[in-house]
TIFI-22790 format. One record per residue: y, x, z of N, C-alpha, C in turn. Coordinates in pm, whole numbers, plus 50000, padded with zeros to 5 digits. Example, Ala and Ser with C-alpha at 12.3 -4.5 7.8 and 13.67 -1.06 7.14 Angstrom:
<pts>
494315131950780495505123050780496705132050780;497755128550708498945136750714500035129050787;
</pts>
This chain:
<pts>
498805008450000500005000050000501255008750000;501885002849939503355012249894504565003450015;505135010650143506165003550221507095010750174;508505001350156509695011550147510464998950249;511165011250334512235003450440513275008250442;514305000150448516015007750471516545019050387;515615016450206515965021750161517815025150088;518175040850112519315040450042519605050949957;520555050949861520355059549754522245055549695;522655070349641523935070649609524445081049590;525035080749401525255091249339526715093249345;526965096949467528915096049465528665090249534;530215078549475530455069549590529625058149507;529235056749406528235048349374527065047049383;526875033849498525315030849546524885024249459;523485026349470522845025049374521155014049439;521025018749521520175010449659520595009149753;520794997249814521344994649966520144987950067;519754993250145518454989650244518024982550181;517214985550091516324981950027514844981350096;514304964750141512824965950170511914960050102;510894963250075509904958349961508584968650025;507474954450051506334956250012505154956649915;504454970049851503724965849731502354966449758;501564950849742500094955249806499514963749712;498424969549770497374978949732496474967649611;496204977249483495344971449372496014957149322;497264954049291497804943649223499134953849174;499714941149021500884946548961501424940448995;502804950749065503934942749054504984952348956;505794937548890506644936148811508024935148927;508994946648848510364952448926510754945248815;511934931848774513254933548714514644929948772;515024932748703516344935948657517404940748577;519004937948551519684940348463519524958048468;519814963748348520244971748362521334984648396;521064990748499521694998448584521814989048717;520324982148727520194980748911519904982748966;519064998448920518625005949002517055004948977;516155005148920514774996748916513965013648889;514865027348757514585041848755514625044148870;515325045348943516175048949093514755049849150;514695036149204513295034749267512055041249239;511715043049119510565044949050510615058549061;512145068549098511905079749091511825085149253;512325080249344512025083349482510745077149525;510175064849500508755066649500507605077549451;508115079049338507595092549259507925108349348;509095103149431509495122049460510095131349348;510645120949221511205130349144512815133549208;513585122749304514395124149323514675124449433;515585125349532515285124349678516015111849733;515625103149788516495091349861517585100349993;518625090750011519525095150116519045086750270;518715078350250518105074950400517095061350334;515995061550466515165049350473513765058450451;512765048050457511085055350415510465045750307;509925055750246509115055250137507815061750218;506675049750205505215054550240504675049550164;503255057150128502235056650055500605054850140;500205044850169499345047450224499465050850347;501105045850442501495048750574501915063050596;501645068950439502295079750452503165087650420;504235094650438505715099250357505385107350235;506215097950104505775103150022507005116849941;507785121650052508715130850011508435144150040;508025154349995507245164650002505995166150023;505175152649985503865150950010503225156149902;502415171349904501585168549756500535159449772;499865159849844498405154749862498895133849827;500195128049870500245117749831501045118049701;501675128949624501675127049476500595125849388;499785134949471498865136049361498005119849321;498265112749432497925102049438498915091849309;500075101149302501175088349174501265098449038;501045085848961501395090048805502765081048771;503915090848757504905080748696505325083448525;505595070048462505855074748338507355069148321;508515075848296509695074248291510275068048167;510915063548159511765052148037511805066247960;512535079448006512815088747867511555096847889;511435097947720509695103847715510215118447721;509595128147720510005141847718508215144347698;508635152747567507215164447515507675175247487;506565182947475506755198147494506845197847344;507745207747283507835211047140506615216347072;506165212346934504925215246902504165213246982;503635205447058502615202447162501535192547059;500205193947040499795176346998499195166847098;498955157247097498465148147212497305155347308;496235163747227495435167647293495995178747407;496935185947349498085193747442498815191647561;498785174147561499815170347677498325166247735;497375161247702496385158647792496255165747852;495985177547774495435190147880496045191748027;497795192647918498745196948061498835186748200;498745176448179498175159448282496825167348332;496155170848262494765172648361494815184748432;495815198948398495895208848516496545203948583;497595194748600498245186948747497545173548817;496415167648742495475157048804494145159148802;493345162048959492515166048920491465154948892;491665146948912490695130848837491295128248683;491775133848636492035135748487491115130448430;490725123548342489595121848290489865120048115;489305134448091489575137947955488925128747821;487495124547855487015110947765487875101947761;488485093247943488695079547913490355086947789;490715096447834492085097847741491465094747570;490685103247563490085104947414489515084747350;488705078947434488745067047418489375059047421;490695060647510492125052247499492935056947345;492595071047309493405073847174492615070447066;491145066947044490725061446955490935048146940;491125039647035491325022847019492445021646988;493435033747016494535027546967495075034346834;494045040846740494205046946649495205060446648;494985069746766495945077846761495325090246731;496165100646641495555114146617495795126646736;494575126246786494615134746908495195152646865;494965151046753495255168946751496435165646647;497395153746625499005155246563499615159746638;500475162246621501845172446699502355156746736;502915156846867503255145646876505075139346863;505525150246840507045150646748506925144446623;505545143946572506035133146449505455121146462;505335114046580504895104346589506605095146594;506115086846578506935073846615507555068346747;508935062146785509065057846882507845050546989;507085038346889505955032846966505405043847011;504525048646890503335061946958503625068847026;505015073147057504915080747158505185075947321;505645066647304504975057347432503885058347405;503075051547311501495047147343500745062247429;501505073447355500895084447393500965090747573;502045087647590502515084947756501855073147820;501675063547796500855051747840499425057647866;498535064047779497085070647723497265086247854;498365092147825497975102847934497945097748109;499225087748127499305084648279497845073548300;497695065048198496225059348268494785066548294;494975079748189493625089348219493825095048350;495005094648368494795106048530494145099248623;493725087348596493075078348725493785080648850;495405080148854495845081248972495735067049058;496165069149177495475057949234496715043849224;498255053649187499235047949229500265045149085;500425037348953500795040548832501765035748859;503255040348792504805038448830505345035248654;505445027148580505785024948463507385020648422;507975033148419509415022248336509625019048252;509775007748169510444998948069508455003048029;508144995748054506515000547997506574999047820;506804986447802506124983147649507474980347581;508474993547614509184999847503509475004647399;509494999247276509145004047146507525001347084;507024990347177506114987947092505944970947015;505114976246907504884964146863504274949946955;504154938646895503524927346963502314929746989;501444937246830500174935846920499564946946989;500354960046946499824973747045500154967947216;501754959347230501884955247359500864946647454;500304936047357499274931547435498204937647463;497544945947341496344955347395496624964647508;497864971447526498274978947649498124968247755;498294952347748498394951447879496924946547928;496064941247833494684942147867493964956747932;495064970947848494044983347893494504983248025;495934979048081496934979748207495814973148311;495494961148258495074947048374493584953448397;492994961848273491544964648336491774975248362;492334985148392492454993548489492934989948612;494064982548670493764979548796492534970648874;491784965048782490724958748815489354966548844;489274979848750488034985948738488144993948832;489345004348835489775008648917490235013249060;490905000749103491374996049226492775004649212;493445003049086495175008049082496165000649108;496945003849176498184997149227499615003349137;499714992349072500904991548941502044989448964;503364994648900504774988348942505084988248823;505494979848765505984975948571507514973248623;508434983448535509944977448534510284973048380;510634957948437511824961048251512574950948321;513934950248225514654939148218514754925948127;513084923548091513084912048046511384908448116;512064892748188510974888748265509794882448159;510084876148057508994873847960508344882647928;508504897847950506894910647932506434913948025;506864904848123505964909848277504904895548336;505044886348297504794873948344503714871048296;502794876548208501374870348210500954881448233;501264892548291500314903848351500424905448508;501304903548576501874906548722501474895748806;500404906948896500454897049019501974888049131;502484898649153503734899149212504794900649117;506124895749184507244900649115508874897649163;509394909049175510824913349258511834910849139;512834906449229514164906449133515184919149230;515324927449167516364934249184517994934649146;518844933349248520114929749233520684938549345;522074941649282523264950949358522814959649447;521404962849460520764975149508519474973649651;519184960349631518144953749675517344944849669;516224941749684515084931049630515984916649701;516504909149575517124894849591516044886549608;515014886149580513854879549545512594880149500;511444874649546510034885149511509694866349547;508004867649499507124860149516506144861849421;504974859549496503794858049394503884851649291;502994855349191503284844149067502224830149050;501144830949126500694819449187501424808249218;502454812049335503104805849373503684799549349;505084808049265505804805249171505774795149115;504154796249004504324789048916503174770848968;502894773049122502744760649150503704753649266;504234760649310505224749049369506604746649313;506704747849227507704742649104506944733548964;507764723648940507004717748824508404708448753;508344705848638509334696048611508414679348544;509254671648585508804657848552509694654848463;508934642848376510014635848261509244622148330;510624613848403510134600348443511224589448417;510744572848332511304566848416511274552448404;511984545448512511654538648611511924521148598;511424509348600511944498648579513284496048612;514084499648721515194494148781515994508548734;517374504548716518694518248729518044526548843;518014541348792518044551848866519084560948846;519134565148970520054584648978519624589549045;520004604149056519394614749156519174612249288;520004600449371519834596349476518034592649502;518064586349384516574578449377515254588149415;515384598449419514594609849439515264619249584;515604613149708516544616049774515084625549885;513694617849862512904621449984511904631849886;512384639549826512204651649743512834660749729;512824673349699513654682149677513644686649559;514544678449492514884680649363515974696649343;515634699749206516724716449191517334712449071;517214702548997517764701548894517764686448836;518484674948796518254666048758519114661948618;518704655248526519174650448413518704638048298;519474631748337518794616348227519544613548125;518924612548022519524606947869518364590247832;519464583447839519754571247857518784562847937;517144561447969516354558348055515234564048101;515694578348060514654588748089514934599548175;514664600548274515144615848319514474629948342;514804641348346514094653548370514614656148489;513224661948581513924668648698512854676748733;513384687648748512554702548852512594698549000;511084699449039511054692149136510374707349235;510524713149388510014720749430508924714949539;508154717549553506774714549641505844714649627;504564707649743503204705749682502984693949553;502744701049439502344687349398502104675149419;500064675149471500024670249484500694653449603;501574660949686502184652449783503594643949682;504024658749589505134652549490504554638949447;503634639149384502954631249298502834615849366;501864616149475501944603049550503254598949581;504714605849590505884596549599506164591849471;506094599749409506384592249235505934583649176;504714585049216504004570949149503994560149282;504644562349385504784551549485506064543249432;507384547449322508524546249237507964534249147;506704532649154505864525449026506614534548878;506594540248791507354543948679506654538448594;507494538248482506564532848355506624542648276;507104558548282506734567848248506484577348366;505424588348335505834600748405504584612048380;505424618548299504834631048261505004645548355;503924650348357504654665648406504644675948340;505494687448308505724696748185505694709248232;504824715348178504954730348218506334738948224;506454744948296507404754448296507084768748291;508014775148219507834791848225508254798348347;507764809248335508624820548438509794819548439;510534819848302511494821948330512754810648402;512184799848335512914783448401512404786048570;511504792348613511174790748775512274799148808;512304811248730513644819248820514844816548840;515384811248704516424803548671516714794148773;515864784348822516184774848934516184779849080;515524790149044515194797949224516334805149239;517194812449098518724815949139519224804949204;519754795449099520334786149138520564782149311;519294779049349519334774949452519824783749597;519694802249554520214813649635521604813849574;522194805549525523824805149442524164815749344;522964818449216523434831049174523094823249033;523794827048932523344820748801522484833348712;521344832348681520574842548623520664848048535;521674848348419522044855048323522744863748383;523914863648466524394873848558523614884548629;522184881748686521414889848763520454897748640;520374890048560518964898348483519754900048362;
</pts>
C-alpha cells in the first residue's frame, strides 16, 4: 500500500502540493486526474524518489520511500517525457531496465514486443511518437516491479494499440499482484480500467472514490407523472440535477437504487426509465454538489 500524508511540495513560491493525503491500496489501479499543471508529475515523481518532497511522508509498504533503495527497487516509473539513449535499439534499453531490476524479465519484454509488432533490435530514434511509448510501456511492465507509476500513459497512441495496452495493464495487475497509478487529464482513458480514482485540484486530492461506487449510487431517471410536477415533487430524494421539457423530466438522482426505485414507482408514473450514465456525468454532478464546476477542475 502506497500512504502519502501532509504531503508538500514547492518550486519557489509556487506550490505545487498542499497536504496532500491519499491512500493507494495494494494490487488495484488507481487513476490520478487532473488539469494540467496540478501537480499529478509532481506526485508521480516524489513517490518515485526522482524528486524530493519539502514536507509530509511518502510510504511504501509502511515504509519511507526517500532514500530507500530496497523500496525503489520495488517502483517502476514511466514519465510523460520519454528519454532514450542515442543509438540505443529496444533490445538496448531492455538490457539497461534489467541491470537496474533485478526481476527484469527479459522474455515477458520480448513477448510484449512481439504482440505489439515491435522491432526489438531497431534503433529506437526512428520509431514513432506511439512506439516509443509502446516501447516505455514494454520495458516498465517487464521489470515486474511490484509498484508501476504511469504518466499520461496512452499518450500518442492509437485507439487500438491503447486498448491492447490496457488489457496488457489490467492483466498484469491481476497476474501479478501490481499496484498501478495511471495519470492523465482526460477521465474517459481511465474509466474502464481503474479500480479507484482521485481528482486532483490546487495541490490536493478534491475527490477520490471507487468506481463501483461511483457508478452505483448515482443513476439518472427520465420520468413522468399523471398530475403537474416540479422538483419539489421529488423533495424525499436527493436529487443533483433536475430538468423537464414539457411532461417529461430528467433527473440525477444520488442513492441506493434500489430504495430510489420503490419511491418512484410509489409517484405511480406513467413513464420511468433509468439511463446509464458515464464517468464522466458522475463527476460532473459530484463537482457540482462540492461547488466546483468541472470544466474548471479537469
Amino acid at each position: 500500500m502506497i500512504k502519502i500524508s501532509n504531503l508538500n511540495k514547492s518550486y519557489g513560491k509556487h506550490k505545487v502540493l498542499e497536504n496532500l493525503n491519499c491512500n493507494i491500496k495494494t494490487n488495484s489501479i488507481y487513476g490520478l486526474i487532473g488539469a494540467n499543471g496540478a501537480g499529478k508529475s509532481t506526485l508521480l515523481r516524489i513517490i518515485a524518489d526522482v524528486i524530493r518532497k519539502d514536507s509530509g511522508a511518502v510510504l511504501i509498504d509502511d515504509r519511507e520511500v526517500e532514500d530507500n533503495e530496497k523500496v525503489k527497487q520495488k517502483v517502476a516509473f514511466l514519465p510523460d517525457d520519454l528519454y532514450f539513449f542515442p543509438g540505443y535499439t529496444m533490445l538496448d534499453m531492455a538490457k539497461f531496465y534489467q541491470d537496474m531490476y533485478k526481476k527484469f524479465d527479459l522474455d515477458y519484454f520480448k513477448e510484449l514486443a512481439t504482440m505489439l509488432k515491435l522491432d526489438v533490435n531497431a534503433k529506437v530514434e526512428t520509431f514513432s511518437k506511439g512506439m516509443k511509448r509502446q516501447v516505455s510501456l514494454v520495458c516498465t511492465l517487464a521489470t515486474n516491479a511490484e509498484y508501476m507509476l504511469f504518466d499520461e500513459t496512452f499518450d500518442g497512441l492509437d485507439p487500438v494499440i491503447r486498448n491492447l495496452m490496457k488489457k496488457i495493464i489490467a492483466k498484469q495487475m491481476e497476474s501479478k499482484c501490481t499496484t498501478i497509478i495511471m495519470t492523465s487529464h482526460n477521465l474517459r482513458e481511465l474509466e474502464d480500467i481503474c479500480d479507484n480514482l482521485g481528482l486532483l485540484y490546487k495541490g490536493g486530492i478534491l475527490f477520490e472514490s471507487d468506481i463501483d461506487t461511483l457508478k452505483t449510487n448515482m443513476f439518472k431517471v427520465q420520468i413522468s407523472l399523471k398530475e403537474e410536477f416540479d422538483k419539489d415533487t421529488f423533495k424525499d430524494l436527493e436529487v443533483l440535477s433536475f430538468s423537464k421539457t414539457g411532461s417529461v423530466a430528467k433527473i440525477i438522482i444520488k442513492g441506493e437504487r434500489e430504495n430510489c426505485e420503490k419511491l418512484l414507482q410509489a409517484k405511480d408514473p406513467v413513464i420511468l426509465d433509468f439511463l446509464p450514465l458515464t464517468l464522466e456525468e458522475v463527476f460532473i454532478y459530484e463537482m457540482e454538489v462540492l461547488g466546483y464546476e468541472f470544466n474548471q477542475v479537469v
